[in-house]
N, CA, C and O atoms as a GROMACS GRO file, in nm:
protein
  440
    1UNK      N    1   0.573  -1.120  -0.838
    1UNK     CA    2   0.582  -1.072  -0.975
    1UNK      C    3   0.512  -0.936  -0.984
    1UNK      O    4   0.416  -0.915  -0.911
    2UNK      N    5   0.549  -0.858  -1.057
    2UNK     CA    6   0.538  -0.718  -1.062
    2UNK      C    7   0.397  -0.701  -1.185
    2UNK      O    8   0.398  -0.766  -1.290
    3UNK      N    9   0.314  -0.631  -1.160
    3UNK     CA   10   0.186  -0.647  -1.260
    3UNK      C   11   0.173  -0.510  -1.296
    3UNK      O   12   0.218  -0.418  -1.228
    4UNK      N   13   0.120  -0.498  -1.386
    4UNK     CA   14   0.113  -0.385  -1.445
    4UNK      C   15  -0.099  -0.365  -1.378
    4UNK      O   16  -0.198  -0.436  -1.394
    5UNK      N   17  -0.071  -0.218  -1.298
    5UNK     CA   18  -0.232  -0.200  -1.277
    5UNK      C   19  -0.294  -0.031  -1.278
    5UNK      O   20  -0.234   0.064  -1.328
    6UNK      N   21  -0.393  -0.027  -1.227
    6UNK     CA   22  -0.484   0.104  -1.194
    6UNK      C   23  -0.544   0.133  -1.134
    6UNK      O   24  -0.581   0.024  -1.091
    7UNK      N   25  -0.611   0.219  -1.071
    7UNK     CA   26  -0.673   0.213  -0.915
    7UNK      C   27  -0.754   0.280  -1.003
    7UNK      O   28  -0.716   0.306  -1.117
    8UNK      N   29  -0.893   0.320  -0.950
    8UNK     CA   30  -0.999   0.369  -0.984
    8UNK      C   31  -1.063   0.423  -0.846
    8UNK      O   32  -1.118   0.347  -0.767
    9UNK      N   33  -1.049   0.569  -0.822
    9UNK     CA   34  -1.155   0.612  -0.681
    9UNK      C   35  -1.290   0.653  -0.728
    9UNK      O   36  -1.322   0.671  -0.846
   10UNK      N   37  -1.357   0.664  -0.636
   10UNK     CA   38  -1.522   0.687  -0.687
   10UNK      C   39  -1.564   0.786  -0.566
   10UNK      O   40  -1.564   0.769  -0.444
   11UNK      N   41  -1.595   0.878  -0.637
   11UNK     CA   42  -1.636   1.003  -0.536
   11UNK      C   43  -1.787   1.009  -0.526
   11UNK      O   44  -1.850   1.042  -0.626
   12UNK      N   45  -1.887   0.964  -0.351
   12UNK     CA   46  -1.989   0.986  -0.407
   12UNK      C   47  -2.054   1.061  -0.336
   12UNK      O   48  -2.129   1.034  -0.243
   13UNK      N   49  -2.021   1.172  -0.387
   13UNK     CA   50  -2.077   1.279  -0.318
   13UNK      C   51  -2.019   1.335  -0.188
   13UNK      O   52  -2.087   1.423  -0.135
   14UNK      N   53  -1.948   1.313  -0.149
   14UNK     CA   54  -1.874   1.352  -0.011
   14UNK      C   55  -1.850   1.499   0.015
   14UNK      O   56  -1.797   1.577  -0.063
   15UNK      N   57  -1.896   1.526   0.131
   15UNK     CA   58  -1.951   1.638   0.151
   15UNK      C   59  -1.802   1.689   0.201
   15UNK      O   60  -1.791   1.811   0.215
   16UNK      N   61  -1.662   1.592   0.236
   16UNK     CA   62  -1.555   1.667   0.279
   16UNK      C   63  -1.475   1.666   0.152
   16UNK      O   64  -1.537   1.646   0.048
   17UNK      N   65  -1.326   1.689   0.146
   17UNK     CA   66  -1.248   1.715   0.035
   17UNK      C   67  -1.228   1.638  -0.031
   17UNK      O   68  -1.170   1.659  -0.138
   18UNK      N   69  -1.279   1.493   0.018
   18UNK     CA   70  -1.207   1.409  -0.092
   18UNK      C   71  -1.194   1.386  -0.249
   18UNK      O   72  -1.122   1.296  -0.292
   19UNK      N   73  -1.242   1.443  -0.307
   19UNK     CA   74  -1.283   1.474  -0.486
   19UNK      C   75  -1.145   1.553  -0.524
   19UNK      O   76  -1.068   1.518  -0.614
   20UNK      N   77  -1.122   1.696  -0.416
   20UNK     CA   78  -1.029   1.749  -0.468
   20UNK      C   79  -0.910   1.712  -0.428
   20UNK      O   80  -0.824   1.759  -0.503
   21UNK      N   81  -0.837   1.608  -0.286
   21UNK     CA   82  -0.818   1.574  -0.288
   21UNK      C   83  -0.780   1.436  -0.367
   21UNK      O   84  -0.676   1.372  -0.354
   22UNK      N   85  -0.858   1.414  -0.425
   22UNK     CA   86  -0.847   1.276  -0.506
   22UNK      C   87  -0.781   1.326  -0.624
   22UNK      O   88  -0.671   1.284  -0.660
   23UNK      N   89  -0.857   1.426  -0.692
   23UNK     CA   90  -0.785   1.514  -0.830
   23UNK      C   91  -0.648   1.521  -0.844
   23UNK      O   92  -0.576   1.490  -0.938
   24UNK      N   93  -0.617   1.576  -0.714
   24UNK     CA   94  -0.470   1.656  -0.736
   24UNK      C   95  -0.428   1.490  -0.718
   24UNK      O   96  -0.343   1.465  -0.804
   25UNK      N   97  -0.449   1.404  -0.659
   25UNK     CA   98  -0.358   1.271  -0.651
   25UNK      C   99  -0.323   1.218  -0.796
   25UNK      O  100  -0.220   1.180  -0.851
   26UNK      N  101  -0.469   1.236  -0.834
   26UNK     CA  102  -0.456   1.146  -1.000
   26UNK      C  103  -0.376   1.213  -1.095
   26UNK      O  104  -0.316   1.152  -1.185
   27UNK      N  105  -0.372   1.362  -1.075
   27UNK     CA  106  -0.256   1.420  -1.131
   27UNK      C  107  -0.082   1.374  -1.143
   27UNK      O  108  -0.013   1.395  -1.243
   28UNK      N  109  -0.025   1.293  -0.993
   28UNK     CA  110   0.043   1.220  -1.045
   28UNK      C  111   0.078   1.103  -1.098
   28UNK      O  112   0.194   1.063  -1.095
   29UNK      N  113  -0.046   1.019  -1.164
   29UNK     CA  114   0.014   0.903  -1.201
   29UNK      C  115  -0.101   0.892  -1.254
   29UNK      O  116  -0.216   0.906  -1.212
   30UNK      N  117  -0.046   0.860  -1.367
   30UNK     CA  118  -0.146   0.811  -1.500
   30UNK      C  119  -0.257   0.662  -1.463
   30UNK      O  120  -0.373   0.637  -1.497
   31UNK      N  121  -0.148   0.579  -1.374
   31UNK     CA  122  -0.262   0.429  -1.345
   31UNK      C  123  -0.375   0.517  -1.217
   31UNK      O  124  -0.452   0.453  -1.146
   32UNK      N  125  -0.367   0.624  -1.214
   32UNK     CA  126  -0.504   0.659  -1.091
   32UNK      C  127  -0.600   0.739  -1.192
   32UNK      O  128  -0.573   0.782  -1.304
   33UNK      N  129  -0.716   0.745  -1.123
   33UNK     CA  130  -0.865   0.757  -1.179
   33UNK      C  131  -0.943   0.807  -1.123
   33UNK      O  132  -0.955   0.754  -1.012
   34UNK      N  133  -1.023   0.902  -1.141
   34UNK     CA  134  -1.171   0.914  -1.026
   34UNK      C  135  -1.263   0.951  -1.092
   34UNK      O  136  -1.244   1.024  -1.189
   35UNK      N  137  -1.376   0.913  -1.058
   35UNK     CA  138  -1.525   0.939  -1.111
   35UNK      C  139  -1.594   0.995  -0.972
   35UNK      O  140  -1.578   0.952  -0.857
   36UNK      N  141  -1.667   1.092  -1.012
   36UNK     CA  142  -1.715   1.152  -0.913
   36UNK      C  143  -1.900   1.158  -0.936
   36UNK      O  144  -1.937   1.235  -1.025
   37UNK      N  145  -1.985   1.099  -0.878
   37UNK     CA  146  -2.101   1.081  -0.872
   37UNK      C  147  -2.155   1.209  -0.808
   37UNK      O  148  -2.099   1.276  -0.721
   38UNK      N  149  -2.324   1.241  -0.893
   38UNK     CA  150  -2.370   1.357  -0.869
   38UNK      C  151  -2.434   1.328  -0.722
   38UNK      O  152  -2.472   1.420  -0.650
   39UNK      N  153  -2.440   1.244  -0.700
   39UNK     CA  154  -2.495   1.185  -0.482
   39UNK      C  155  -2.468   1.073  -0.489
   39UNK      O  156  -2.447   1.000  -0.585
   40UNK      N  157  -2.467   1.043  -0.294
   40UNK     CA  158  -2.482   0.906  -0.301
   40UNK      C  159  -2.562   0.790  -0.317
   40UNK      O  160  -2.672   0.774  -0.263
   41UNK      N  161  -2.493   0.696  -0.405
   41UNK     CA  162  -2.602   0.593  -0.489
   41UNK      C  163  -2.596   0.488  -0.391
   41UNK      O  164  -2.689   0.410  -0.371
   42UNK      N  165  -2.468   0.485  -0.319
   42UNK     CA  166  -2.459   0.356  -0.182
   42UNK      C  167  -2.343   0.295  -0.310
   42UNK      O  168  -2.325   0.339  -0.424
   43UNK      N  169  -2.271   0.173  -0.236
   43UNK     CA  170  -2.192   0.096  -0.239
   43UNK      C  171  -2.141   0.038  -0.412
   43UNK      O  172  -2.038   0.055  -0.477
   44UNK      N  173  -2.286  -0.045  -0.443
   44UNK     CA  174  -2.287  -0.081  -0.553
   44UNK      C  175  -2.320  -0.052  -0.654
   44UNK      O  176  -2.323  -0.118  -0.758
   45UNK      N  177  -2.371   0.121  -0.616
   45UNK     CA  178  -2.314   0.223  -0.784
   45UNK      C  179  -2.227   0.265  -0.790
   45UNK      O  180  -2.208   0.340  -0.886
   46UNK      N  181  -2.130   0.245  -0.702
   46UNK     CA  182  -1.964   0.315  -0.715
   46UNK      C  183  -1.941   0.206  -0.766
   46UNK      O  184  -1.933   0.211  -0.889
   47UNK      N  185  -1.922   0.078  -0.705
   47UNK     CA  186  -1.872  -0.012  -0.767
   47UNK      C  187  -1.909  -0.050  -0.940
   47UNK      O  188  -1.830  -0.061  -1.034
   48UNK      N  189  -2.002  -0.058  -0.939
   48UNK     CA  190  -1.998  -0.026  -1.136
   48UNK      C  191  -1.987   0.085  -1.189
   48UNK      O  192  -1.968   0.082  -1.310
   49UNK      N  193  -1.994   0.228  -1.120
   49UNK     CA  194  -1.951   0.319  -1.152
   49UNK      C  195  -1.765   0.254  -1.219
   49UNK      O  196  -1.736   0.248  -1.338
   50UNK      N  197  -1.703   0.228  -1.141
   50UNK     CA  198  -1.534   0.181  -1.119
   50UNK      C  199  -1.601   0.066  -1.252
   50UNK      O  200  -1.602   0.117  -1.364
   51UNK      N  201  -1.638  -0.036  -1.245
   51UNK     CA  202  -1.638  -0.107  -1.316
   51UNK      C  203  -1.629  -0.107  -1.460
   51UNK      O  204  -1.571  -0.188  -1.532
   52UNK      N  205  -1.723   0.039  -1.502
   52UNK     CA  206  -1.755   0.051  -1.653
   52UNK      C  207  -1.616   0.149  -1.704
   52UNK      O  208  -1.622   0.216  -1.807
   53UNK      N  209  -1.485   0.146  -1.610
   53UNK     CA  210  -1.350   0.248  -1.661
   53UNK      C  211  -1.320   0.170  -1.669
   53UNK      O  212  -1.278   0.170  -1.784
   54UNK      N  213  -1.292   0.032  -1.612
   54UNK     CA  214  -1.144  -0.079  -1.580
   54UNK      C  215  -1.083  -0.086  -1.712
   54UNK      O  216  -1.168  -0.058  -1.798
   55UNK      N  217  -1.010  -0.103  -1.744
   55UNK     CA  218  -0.893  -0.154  -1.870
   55UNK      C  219  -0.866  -0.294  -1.802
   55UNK      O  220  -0.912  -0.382  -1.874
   56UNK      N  221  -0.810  -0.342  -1.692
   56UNK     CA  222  -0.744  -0.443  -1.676
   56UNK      C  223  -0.834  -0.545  -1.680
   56UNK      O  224  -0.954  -0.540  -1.654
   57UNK      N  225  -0.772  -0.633  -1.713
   57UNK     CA  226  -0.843  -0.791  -1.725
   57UNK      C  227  -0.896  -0.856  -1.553
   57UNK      O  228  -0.969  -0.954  -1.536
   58UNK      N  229  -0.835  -0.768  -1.442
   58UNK     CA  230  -0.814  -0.854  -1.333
   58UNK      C  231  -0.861  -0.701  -1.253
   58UNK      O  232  -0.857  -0.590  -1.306
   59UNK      N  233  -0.914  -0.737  -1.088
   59UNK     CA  234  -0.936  -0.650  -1.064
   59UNK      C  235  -1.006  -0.654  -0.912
   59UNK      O  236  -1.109  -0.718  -0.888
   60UNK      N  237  -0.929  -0.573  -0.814
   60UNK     CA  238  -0.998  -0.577  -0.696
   60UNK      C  239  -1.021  -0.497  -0.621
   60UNK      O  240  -0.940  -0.411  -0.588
   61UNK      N  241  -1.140  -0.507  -0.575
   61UNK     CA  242  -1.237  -0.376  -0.525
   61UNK      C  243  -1.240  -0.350  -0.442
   61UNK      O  244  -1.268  -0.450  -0.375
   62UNK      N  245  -1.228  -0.254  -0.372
   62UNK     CA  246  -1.191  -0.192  -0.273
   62UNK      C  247  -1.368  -0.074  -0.171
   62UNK      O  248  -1.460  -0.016  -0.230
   63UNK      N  249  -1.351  -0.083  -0.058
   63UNK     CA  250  -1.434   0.015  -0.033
   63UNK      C  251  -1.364   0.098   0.044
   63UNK      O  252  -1.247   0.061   0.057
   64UNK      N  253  -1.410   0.256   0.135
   64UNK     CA  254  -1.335   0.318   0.204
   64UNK      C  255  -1.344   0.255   0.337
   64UNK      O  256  -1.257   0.289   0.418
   65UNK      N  257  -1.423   0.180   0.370
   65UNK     CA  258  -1.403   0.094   0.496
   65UNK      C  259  -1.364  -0.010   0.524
   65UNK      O  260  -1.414  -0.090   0.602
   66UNK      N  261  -1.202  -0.028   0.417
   66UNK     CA  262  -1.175  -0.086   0.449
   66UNK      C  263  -1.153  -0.233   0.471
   66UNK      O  264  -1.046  -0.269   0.521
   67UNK      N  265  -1.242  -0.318   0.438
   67UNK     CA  266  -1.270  -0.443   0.492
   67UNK      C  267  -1.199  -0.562   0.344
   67UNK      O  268  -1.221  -0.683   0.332
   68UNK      N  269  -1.126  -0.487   0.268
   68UNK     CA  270  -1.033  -0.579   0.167
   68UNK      C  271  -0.888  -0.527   0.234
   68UNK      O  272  -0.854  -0.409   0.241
   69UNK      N  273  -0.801  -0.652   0.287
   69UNK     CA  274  -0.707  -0.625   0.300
   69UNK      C  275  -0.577  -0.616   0.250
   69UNK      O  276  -0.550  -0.736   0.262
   70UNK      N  277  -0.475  -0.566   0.202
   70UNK     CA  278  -0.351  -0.584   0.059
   70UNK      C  279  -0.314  -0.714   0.108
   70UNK      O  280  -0.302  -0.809   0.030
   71UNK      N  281  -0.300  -0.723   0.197
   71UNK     CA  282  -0.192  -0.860   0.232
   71UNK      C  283  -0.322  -0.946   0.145
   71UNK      O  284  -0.311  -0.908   0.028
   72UNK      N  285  -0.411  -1.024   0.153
   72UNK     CA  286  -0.474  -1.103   0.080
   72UNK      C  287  -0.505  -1.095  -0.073
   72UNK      O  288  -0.568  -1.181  -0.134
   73UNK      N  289  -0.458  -0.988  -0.124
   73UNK     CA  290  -0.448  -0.964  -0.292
   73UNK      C  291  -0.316  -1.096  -0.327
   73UNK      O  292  -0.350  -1.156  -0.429
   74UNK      N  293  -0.221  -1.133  -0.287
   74UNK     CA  294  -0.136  -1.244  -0.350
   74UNK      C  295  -0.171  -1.353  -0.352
   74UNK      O  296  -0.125  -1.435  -0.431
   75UNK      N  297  -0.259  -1.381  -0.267
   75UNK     CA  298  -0.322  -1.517  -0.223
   75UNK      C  299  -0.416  -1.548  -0.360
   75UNK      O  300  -0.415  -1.654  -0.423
   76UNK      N  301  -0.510  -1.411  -0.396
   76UNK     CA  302  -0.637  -1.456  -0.488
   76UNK      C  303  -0.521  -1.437  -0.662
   76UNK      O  304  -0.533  -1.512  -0.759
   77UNK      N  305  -0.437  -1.339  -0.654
   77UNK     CA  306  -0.391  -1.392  -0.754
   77UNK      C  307  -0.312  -1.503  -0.813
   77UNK      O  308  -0.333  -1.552  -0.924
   78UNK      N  309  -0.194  -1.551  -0.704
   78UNK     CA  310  -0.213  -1.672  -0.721
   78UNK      C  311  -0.269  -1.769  -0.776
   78UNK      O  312  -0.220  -1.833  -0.869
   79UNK      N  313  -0.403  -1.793  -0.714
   79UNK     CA  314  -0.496  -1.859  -0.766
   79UNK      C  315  -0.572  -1.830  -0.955
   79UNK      O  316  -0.612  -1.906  -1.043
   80UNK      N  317  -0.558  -1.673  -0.939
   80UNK     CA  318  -0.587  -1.694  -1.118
   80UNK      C  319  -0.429  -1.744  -1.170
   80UNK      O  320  -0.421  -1.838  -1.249
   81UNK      N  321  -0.325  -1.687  -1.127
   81UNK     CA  322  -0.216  -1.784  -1.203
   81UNK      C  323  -0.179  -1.930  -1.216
   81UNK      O  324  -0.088  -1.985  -1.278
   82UNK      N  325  -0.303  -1.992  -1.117
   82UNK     CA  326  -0.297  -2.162  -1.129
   82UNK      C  327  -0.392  -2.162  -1.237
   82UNK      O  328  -0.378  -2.272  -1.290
   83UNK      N  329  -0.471  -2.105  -1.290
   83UNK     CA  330  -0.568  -2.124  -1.422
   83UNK      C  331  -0.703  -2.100  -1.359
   83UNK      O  332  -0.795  -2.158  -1.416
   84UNK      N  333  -0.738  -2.020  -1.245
   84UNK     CA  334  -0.889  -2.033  -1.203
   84UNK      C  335  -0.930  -1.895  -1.300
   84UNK      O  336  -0.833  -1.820  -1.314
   85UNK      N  337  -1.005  -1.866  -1.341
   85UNK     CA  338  -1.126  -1.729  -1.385
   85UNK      C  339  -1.136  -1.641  -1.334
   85UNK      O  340  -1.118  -1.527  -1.376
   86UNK      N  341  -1.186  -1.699  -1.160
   86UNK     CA  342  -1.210  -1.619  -1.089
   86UNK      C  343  -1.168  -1.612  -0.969
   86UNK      O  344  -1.146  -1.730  -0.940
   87UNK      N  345  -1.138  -1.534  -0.861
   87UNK     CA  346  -1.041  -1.552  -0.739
   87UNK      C  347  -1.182  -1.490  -0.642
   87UNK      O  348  -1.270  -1.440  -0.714
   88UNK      N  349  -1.198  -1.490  -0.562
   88UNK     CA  350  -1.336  -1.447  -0.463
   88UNK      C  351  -1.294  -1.422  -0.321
   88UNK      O  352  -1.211  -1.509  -0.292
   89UNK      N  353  -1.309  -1.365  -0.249
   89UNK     CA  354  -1.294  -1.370  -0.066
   89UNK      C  355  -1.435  -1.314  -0.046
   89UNK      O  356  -1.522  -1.266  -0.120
   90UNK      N  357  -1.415  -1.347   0.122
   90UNK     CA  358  -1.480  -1.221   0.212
   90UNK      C  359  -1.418  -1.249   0.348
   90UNK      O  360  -1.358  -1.347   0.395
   91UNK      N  361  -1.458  -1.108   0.405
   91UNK     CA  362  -1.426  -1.035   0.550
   91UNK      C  363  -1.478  -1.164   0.636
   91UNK      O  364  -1.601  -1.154   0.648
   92UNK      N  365  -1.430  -1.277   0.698
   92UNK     CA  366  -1.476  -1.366   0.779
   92UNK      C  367  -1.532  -1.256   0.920
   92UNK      O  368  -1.652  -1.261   0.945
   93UNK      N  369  -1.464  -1.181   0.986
   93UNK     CA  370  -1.423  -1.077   1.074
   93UNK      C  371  -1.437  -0.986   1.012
   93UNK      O  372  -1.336  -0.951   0.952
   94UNK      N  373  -1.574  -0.893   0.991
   94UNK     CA  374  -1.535  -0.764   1.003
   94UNK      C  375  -1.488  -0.659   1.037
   94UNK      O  376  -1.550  -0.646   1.142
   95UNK      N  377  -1.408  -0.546   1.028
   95UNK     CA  378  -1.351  -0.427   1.167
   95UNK      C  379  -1.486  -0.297   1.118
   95UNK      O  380  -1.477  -0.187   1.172
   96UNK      N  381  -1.560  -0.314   1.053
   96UNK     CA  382  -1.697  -0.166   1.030
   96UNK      C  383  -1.772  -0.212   1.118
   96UNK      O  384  -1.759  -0.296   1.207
   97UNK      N  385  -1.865  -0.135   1.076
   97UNK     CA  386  -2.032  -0.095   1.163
   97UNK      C  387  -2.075  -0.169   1.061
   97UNK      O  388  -2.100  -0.091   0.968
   98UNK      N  389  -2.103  -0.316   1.020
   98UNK     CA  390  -2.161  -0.391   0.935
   98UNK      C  391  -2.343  -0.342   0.927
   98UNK      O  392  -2.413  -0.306   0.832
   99UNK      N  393  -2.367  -0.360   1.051
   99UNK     CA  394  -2.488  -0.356   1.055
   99UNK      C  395  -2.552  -0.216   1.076
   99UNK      O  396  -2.674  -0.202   1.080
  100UNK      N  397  -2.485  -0.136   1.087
  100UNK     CA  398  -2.530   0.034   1.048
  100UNK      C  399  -2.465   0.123   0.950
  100UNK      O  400  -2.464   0.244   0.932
  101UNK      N  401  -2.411   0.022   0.892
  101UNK     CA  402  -2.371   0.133   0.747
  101UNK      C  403  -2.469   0.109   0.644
  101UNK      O  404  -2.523   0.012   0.590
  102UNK      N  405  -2.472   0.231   0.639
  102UNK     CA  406  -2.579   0.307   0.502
  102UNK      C  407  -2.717   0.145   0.436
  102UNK      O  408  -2.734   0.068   0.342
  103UNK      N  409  -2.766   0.178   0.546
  103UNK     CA  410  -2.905   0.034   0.580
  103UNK      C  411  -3.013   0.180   0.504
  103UNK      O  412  -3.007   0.302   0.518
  104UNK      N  413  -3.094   0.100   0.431
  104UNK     CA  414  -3.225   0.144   0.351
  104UNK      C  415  -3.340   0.188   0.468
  104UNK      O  416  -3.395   0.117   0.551
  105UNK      N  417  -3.352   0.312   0.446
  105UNK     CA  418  -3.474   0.386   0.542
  105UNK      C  419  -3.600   0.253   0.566
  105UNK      O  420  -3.674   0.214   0.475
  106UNK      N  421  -3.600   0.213   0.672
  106UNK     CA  422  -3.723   0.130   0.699
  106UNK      C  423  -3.907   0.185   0.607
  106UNK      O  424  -3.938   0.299   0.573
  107UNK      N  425  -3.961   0.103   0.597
  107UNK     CA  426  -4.084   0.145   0.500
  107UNK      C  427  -4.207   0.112   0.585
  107UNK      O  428  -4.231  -0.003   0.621
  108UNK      N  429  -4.303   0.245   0.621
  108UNK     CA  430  -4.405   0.200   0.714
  108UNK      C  431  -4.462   0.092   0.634
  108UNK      O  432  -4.457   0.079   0.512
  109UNK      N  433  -4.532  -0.005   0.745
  109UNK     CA  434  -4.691  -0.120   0.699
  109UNK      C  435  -4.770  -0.031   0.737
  109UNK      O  436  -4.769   0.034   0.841
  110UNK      N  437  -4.865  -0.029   0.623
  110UNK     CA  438  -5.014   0.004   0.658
  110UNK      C  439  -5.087  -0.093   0.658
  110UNK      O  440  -5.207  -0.080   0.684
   0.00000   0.00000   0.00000
């Protein structure tokens, strides 16, 4: 079934083109979006960055690495069209650098 949606990109801070790149994209199509952050906040200020634009009732989040795949978007909707609230996954298998992406500067003990 065909849904009516919107993508939302989140620029944070990227030191290569992607902002202006992203611009000229959203230029063609009204369901695209970008917010562009003054640095990077990490993961989960883009993600409510994206969060506080959404219009749609339904909604799945995406990072640039990847690790949400399209093929599994029918599966979780599905499931809200049987009557659930909420639809949930995760990456059983990751394909990133799980354990060296953007990790919090260690803090000396004194």
């Amino acid at each position: 079934m065909a849904r009516p949606y919107e993508i939302i990109f989140v620029d944070d801070a990227s030191t290569d083109r992607s902002f202006e790149l992203l611009a000229n994209l959203v230029e063609t199509d009204p369901r695209l979006k970008v917010i562009r952050l003054r640095r990077n906040f990490g993961q989960t200020a883009a993600l409510s960055a994206a969060s506080t634009k959404l219009k749609a009732r339904l909604s799945s989040r995406w990072t640039a690495t990847c690790n949400t795949i399209r093929a599994d978007i029918p599966a979780l909707l599905a499931k809200i069209d049987e009557g659930y609230d909420i639809a949930s996954g995760w990456r059983k298998d990751r394909v990133d650098r799980a354990v060296t992406a953007r990790s919090p500067p260690a803090s000396p003990i004194g």
